[in-house]
ChimeraX commands (.cxc) that place a marker at each C-alpha (Angstrom):
marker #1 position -31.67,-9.83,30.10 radius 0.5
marker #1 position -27.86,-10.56,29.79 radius 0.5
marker #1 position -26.18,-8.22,26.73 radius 0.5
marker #1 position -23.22,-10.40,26.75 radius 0.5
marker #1 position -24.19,-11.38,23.39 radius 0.5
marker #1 position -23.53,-7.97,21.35 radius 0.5
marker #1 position -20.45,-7.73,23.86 radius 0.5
marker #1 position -18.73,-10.94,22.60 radius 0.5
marker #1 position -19.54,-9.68,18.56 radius 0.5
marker #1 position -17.69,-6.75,18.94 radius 0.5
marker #1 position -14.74,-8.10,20.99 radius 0.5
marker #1 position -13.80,-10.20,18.29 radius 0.5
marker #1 position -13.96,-7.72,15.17 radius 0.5
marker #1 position -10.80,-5.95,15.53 radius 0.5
marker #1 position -8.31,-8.81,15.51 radius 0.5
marker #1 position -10.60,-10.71,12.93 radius 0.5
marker #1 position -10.02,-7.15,10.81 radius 0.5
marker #1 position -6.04,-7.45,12.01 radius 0.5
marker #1 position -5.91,-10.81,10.82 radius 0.5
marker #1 position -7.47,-10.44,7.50 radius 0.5
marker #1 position -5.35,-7.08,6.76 radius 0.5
marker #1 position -2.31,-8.81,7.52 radius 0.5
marker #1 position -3.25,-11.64,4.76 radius 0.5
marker #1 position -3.94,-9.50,2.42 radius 0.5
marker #1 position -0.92,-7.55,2.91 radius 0.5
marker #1 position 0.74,-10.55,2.15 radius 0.5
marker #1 position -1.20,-11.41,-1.16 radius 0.5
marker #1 position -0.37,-7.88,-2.35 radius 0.5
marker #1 position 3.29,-8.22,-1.66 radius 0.5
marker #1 position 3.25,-11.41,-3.76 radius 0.5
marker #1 position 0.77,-10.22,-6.20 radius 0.5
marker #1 position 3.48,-6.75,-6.91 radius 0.5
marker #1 position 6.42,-9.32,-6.54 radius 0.5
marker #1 position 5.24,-11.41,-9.78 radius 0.5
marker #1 position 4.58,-8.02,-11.50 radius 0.5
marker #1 position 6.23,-6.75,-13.92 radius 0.5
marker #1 position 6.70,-4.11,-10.82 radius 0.5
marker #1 position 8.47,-6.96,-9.27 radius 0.5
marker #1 position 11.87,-5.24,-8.79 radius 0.5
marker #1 position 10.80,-1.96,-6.92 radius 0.5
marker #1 position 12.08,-1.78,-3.49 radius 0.5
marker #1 position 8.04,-0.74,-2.39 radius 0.5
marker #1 position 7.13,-1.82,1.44 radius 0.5
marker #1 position 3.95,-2.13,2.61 radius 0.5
marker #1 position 2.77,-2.18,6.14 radius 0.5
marker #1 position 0.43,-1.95,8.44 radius 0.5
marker #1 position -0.06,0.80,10.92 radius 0.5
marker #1 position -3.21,-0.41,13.15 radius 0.5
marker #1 position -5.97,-0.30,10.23 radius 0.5
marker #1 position -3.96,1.80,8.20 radius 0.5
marker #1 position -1.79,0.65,5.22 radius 0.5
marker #1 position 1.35,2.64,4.95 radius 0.5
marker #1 position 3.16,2.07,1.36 radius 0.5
marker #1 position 6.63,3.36,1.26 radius 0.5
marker #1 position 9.56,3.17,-1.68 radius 0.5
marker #1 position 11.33,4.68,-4.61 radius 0.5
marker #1 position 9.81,3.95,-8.03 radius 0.5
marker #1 position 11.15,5.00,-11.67 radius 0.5
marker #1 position 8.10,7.07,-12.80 radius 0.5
marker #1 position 4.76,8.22,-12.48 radius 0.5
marker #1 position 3.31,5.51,-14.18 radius 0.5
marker #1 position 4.43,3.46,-12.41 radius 0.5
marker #1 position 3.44,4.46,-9.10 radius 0.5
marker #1 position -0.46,4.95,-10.30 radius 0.5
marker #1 position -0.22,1.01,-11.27 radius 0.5
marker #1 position 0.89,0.35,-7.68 radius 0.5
marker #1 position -1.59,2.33,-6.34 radius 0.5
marker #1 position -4.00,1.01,-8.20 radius 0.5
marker #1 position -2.94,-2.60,-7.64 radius 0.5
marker #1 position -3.34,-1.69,-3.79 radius 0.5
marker #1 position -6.47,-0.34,-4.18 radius 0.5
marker #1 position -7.89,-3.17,-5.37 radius 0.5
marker #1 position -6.30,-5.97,-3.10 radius 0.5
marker #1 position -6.74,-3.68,-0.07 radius 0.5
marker #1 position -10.54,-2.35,-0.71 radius 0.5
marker #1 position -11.90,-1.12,2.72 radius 0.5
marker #1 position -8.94,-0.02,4.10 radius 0.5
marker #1 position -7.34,3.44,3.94 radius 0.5
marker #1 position -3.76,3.76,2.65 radius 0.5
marker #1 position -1.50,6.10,2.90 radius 0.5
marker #1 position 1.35,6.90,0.38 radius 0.5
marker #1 position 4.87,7.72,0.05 radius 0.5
marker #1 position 6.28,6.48,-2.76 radius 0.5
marker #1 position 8.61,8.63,-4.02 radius 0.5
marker #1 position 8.79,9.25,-8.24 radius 0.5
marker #1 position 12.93,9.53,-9.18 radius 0.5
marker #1 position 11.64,9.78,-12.82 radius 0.5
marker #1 position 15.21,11.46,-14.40 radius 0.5
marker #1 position 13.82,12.86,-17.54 radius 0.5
marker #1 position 16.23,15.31,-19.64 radius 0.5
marker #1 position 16.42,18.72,-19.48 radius 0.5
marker #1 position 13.81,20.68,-21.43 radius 0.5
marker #1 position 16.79,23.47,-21.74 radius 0.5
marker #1 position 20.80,24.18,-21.16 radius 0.5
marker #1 position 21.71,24.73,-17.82 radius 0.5
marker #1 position 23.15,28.19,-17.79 radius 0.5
marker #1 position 26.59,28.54,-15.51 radius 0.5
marker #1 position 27.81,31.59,-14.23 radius 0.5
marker link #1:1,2 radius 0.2
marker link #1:2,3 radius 0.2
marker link #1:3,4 radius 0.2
marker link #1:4,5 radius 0.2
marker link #1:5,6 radius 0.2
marker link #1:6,7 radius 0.2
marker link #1:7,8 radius 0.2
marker link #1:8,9 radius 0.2
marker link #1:9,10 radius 0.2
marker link #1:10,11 radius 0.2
marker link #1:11,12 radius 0.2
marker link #1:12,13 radius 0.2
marker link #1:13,14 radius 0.2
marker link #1:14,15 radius 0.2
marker link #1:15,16 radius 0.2
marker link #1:16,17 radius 0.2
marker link #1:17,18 radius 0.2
marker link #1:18,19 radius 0.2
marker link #1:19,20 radius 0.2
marker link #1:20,21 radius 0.2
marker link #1:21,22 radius 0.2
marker link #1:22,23 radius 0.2
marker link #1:23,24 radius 0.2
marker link #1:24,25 radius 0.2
marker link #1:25,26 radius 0.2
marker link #1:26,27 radius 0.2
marker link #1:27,28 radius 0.2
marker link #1:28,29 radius 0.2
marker link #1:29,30 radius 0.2
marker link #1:30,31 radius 0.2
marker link #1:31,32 radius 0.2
marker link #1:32,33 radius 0.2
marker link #1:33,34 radius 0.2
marker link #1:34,35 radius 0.2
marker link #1:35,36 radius 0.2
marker link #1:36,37 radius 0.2
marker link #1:37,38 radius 0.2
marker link #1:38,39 radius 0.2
marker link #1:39,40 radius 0.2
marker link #1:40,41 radius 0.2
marker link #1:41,42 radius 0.2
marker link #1:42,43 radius 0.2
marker link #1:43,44 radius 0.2
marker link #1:44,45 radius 0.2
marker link #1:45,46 radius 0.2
marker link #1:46,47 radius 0.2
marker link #1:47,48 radius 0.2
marker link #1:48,49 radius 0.2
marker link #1:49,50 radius 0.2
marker link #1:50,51 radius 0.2
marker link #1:51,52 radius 0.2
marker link #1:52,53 radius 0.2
marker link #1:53,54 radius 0.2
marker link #1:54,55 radius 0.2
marker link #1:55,56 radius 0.2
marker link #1:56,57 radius 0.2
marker link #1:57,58 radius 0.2
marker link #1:58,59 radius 0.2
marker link #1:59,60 radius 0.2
marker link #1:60,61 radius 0.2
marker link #1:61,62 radius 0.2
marker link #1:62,63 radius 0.2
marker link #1:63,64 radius 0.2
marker link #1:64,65 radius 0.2
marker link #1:65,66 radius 0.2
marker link #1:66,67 radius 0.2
marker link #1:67,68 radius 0.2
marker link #1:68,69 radius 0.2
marker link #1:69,70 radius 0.2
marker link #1:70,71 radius 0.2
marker link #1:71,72 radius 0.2
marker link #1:72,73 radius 0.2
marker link #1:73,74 radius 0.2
marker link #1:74,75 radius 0.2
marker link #1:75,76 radius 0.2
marker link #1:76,77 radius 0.2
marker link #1:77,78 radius 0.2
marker link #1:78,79 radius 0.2
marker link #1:79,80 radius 0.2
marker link #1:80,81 radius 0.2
marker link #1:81,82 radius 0.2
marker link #1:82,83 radius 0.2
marker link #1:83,84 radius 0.2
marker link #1:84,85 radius 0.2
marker link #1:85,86 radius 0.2
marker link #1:86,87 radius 0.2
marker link #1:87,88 radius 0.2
marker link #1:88,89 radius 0.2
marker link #1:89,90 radius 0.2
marker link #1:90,91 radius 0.2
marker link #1:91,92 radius 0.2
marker link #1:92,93 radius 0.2
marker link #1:93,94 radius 0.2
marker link #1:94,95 radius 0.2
marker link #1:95,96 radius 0.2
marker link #1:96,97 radius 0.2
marker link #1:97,98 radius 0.2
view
């Protein structure tokens, strides 16, 4: 008649979860470190079961390999993104001065 069975199942789940997030946290920052994205200043952390990514990164491109590189290291676990896209392409016409 005791339930402490289901009790102790679920007591353990969330720090399992913490635990495994943080490891794979870690394997993506090595996996993007040997990159050829290896030089972007891009952090990645974890906010409770959340994966905040944050960082500057040269184009497009660039950020959609990241993201997708995330994606797959990180399945099952939402992220959230602000990498920011400095792409400095040239002017498509003169800048007019007054």
């Amino acid at each position: 008649m005791s339930t402490h069975g289901s009790q102790d199942a679920g007591g353990g789940a969330p720090a399992e979860n913490a635990e495994n997030l943080d490891y794979r946290i870690a394997h993506l920052q090595d996996r993007l470190a040997a990159g050829e994205l290896g030089e972007l200043g891009v952090r990645v952390e974890a906010r409770g079961r959340t994966v905040l990514l944050t960082g500057t990164v040269p184009s497009a491109p660039c950020r959609d390999e990241i993201l997708r590189t995330v994606h797959e290291e990180l399945i099952g676990f939402p992220v959230h993104s602000d990498l920011v896209v400095t792409e400095a392409s040239s002017p498509d016409h003169a800048e007019e001065l007054s």
